[in-house]
Structures are given as C-alpha cells and as structure tokens.
N, CA, C and O atoms as CSV, one atom per row, in Angstrom:
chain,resi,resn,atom,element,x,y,z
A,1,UNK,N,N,98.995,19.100,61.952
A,1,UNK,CA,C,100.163,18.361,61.543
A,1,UNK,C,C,99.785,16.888,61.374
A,1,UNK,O,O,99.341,16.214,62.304
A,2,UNK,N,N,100.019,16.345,59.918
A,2,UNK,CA,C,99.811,14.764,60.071
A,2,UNK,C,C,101.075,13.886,60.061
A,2,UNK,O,O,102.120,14.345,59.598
A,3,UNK,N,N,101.011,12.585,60.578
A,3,UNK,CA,C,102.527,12.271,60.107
A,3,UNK,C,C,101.214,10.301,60.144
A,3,UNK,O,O,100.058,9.905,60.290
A,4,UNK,N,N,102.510,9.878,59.906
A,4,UNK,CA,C,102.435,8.515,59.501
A,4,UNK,C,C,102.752,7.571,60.280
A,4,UNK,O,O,102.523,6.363,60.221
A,5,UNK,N,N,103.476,8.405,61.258
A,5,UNK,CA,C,104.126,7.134,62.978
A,5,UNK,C,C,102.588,6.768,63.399
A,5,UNK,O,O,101.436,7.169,63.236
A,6,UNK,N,N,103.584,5.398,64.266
A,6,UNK,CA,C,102.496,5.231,64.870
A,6,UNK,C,C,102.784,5.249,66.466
A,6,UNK,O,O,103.810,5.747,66.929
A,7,UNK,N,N,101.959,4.765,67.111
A,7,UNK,CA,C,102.365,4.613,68.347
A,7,UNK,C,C,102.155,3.506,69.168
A,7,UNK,O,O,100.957,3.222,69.173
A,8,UNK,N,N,102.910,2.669,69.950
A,8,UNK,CA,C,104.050,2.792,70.248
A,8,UNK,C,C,105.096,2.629,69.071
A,8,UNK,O,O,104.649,1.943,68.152
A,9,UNK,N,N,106.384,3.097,68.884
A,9,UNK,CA,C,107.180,3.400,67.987
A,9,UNK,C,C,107.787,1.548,68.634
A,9,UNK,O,O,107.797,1.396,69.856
A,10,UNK,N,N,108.167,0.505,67.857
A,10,UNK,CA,C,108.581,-0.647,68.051
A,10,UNK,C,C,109.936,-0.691,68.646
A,10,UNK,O,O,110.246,-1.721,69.246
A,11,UNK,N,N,110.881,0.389,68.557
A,11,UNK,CA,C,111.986,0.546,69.288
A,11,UNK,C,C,111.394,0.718,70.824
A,11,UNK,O,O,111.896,-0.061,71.634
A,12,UNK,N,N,110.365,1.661,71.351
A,12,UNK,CA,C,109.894,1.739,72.491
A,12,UNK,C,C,109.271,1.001,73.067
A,12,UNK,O,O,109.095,1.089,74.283
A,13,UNK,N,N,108.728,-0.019,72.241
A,13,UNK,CA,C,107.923,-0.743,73.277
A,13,UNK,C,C,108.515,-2.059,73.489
A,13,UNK,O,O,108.229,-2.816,74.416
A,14,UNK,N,N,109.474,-2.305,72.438
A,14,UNK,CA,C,110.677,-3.461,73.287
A,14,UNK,C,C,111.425,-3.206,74.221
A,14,UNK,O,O,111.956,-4.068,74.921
A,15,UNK,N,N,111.586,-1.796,74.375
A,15,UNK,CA,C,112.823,-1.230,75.118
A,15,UNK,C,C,112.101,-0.972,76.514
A,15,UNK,O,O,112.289,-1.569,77.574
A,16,UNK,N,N,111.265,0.026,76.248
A,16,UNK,CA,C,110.876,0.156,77.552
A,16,UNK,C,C,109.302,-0.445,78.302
A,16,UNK,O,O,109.072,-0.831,79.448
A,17,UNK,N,N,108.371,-0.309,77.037
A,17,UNK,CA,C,107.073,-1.070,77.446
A,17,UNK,C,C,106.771,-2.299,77.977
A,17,UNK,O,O,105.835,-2.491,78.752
A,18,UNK,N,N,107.812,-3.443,77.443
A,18,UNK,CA,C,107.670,-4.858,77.193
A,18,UNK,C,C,108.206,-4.958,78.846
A,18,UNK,O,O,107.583,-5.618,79.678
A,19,UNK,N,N,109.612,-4.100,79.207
A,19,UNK,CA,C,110.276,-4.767,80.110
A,19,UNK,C,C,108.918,-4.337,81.555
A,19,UNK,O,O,108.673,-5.053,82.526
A,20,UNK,N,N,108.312,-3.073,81.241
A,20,UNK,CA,C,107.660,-2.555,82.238
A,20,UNK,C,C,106.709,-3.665,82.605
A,20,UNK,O,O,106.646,-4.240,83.692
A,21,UNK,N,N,105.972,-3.878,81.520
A,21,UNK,CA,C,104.916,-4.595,81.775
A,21,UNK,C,C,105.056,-6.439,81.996
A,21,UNK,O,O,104.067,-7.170,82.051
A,22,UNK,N,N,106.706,-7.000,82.113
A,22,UNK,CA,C,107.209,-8.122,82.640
A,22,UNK,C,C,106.636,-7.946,84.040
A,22,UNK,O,O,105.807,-8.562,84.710
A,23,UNK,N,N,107.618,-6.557,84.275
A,23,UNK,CA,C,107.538,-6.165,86.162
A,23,UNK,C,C,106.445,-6.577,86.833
A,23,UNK,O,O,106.463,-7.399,87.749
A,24,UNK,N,N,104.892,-5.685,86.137
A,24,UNK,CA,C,104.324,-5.568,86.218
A,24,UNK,C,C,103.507,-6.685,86.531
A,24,UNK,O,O,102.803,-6.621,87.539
A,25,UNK,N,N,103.496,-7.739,85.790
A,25,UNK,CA,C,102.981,-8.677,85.807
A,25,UNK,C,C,103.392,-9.511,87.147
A,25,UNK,O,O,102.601,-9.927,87.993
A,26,UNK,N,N,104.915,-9.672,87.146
A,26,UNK,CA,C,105.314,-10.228,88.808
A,26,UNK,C,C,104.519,-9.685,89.737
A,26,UNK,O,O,103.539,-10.206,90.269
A,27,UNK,N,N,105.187,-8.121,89.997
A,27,UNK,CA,C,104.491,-7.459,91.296
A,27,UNK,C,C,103.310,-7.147,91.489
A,27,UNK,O,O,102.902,-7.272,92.644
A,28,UNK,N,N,102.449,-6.685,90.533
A,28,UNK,CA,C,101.067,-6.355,90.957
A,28,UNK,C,C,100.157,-7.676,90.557
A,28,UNK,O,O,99.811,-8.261,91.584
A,29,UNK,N,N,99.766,-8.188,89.583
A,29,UNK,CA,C,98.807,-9.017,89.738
A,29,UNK,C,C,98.526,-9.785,90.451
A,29,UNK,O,O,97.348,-9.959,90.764
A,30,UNK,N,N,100.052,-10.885,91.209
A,30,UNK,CA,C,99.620,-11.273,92.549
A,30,UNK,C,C,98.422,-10.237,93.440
A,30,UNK,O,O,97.232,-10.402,93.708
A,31,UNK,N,N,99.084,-9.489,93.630
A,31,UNK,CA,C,98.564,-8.749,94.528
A,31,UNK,C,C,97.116,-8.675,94.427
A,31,UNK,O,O,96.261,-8.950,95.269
A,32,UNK,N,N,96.946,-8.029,92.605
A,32,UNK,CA,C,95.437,-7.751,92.452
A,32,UNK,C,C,94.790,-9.202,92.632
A,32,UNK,O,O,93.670,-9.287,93.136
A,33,UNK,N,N,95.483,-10.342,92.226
A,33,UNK,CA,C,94.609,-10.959,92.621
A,33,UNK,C,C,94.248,-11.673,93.840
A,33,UNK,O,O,93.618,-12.731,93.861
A,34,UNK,N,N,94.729,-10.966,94.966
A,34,UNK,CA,C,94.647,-11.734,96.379
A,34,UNK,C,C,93.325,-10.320,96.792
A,34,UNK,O,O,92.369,-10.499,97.546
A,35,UNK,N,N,93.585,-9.240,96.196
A,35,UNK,CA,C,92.716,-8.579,96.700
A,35,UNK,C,C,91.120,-8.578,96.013
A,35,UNK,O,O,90.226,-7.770,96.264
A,36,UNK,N,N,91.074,-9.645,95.151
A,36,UNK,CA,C,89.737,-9.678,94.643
A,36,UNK,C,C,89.454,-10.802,94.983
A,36,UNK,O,O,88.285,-11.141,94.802
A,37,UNK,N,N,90.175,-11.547,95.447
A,37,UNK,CA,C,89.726,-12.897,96.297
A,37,UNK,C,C,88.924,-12.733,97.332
A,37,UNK,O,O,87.836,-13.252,97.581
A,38,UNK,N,N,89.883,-11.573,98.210
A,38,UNK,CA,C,89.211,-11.012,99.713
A,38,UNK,C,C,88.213,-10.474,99.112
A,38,UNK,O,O,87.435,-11.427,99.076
A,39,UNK,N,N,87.500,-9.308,98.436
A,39,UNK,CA,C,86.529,-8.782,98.054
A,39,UNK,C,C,85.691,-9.845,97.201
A,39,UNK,O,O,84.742,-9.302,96.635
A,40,UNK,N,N,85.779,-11.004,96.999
A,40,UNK,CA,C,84.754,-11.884,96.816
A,40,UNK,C,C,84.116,-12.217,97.946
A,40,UNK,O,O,82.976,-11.834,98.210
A,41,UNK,N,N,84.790,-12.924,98.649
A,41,UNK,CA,C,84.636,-13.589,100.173
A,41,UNK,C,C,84.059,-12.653,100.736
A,41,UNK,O,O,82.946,-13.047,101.083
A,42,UNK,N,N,84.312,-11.104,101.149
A,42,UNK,CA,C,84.010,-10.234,101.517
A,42,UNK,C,C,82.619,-10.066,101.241
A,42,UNK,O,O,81.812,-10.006,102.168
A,43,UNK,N,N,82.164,-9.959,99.691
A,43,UNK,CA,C,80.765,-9.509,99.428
A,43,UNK,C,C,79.280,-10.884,99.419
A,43,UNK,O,O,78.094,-10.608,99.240
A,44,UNK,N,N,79.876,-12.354,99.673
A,44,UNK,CA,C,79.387,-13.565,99.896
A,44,UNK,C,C,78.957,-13.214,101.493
A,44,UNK,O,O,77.785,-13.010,101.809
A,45,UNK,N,N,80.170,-13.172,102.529
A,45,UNK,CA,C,79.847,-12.571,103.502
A,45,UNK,C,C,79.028,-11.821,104.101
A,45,UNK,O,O,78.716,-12.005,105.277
A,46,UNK,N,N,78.466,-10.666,103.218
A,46,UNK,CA,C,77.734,-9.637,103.615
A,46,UNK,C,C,76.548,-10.031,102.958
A,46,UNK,O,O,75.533,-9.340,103.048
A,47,UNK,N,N,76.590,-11.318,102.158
A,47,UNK,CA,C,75.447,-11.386,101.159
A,47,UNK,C,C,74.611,-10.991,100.101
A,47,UNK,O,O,73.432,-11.021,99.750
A,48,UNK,N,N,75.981,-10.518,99.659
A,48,UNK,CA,C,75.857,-9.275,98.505
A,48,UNK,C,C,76.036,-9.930,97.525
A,48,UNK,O,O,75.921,-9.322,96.461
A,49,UNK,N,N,76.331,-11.181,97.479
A,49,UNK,CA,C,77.075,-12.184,96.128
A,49,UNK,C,C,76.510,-13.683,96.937
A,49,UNK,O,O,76.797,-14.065,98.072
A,50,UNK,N,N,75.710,-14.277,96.017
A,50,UNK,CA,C,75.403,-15.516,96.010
A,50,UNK,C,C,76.704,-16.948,96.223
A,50,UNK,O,O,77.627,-17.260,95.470
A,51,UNK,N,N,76.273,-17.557,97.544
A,51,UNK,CA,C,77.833,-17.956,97.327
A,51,UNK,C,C,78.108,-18.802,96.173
A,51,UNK,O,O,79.266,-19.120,95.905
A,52,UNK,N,N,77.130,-19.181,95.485
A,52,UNK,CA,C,77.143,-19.975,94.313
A,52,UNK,C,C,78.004,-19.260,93.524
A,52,UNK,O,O,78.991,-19.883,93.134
A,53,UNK,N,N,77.854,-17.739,93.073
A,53,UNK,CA,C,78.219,-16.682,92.389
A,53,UNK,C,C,79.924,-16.817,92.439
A,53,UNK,O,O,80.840,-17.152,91.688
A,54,UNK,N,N,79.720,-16.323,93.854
A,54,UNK,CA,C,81.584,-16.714,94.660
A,54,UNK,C,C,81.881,-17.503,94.070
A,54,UNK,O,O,82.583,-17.270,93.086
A,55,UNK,N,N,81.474,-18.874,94.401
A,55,UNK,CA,C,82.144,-19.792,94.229
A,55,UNK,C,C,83.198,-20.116,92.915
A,55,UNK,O,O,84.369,-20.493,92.873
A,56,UNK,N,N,82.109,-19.749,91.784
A,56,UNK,CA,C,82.272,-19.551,90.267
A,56,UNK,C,C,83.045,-18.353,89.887
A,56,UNK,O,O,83.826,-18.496,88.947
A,57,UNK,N,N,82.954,-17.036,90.530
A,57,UNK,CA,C,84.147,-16.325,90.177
A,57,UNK,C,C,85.718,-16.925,91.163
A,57,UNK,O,O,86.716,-16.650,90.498
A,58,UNK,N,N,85.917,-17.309,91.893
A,58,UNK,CA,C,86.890,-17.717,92.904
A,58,UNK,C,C,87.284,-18.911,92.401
A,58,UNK,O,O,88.377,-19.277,92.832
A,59,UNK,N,N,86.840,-19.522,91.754
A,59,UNK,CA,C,87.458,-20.880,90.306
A,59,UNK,C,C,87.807,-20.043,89.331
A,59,UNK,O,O,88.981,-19.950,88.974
A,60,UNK,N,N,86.966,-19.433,88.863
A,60,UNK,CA,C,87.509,-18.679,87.339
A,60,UNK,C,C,89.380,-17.589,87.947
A,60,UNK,O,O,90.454,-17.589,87.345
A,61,UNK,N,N,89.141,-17.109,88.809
A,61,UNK,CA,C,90.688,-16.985,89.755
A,61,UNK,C,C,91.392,-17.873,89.896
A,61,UNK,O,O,92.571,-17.585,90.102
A,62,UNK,N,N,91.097,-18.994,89.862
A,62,UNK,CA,C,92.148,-20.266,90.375
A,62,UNK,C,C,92.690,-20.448,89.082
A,62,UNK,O,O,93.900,-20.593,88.906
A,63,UNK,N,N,91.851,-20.449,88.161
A,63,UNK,CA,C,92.145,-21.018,86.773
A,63,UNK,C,C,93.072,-19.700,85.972
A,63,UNK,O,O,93.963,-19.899,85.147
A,64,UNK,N,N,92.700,-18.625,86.355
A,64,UNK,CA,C,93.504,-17.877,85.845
A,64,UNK,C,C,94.960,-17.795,86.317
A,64,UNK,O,O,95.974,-17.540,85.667
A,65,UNK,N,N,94.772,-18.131,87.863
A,65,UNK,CA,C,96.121,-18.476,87.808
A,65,UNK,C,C,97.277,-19.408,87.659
A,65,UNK,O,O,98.493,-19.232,87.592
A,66,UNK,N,N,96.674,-20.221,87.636
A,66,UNK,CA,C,97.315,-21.796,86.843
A,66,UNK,C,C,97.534,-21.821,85.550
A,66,UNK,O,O,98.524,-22.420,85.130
A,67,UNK,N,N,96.942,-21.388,84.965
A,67,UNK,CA,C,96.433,-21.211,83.391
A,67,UNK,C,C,96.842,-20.092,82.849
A,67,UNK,O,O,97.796,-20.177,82.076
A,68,UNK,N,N,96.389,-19.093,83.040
A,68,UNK,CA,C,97.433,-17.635,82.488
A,68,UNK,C,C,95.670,-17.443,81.911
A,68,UNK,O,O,94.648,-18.078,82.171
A,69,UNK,N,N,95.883,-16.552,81.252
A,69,UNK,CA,C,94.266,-15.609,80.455
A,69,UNK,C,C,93.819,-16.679,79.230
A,69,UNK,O,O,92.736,-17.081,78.804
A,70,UNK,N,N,95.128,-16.908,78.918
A,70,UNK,CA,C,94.580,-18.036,77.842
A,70,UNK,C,C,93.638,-19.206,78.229
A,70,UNK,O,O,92.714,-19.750,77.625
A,71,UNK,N,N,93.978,-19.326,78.969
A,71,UNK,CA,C,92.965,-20.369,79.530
A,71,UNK,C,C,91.463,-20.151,80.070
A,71,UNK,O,O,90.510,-20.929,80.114
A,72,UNK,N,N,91.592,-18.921,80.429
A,72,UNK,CA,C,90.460,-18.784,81.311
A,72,UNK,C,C,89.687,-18.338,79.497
A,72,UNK,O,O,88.671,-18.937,79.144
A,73,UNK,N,N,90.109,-17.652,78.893
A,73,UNK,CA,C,89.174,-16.823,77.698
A,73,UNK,C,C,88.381,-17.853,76.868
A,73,UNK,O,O,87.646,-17.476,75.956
C-alpha cells in the first residue's frame, strides 16, 4: 500500500507532540542534566575522566543551560 501522508500528520504534532515535548523539556532535562553532572564528577573521581576533560564537559553543561542548545552548537 502506498499513500502520500506523511508523518507526523501537522494536526498531531501541534496537538499532541508539541505539548508533550513542552512537558518534557520542564520535567526531565533538569533532571538529565543533574544526573550527568554527578556522572561527570563521578568518573573524574575514579579517574576515569581527566579533570581537565570534566572540567570542559561541566562548562559545556553550564552553558547549555543558560543558553539553551543554540548556544552551546
């Protein structure tokens, strides 16, 4: 069967995609990003990551969050 839609259909992804991924953005990315903070620190710690390394991903975090993706890209 071929058809010509595409996907997401633009009624759906204003309606329900756009609002999901507002949510989304509040509740989880905080989160993800407190937990890749700890798992930086974490692997500097164990000496698994140069703290120089740390240091430079754990700014590129700061900046993403001040800044939004646009900034950091």
């Amino acid at each position: 069967m071929i058809t010509n839609s595409t996907f997401p259909h633009p009624v759906y992804a204003r309606r329900v995609l756009a609002p999901n991924f507002e949510q989304t953005k509040m509740y989880l990315v905080p989160a993800m990003l407190a937990a890749t903070r700890a798992h930086i620190v974490m692997l500097v710690r164990q000496n698994i990551l140069e703290r120089a390394t740390g240091q430079l991903l754990l700014n590129g975090l700061r900046m993403f969050e001040t800044e939004g993706v646009q900034g950091v890209v």
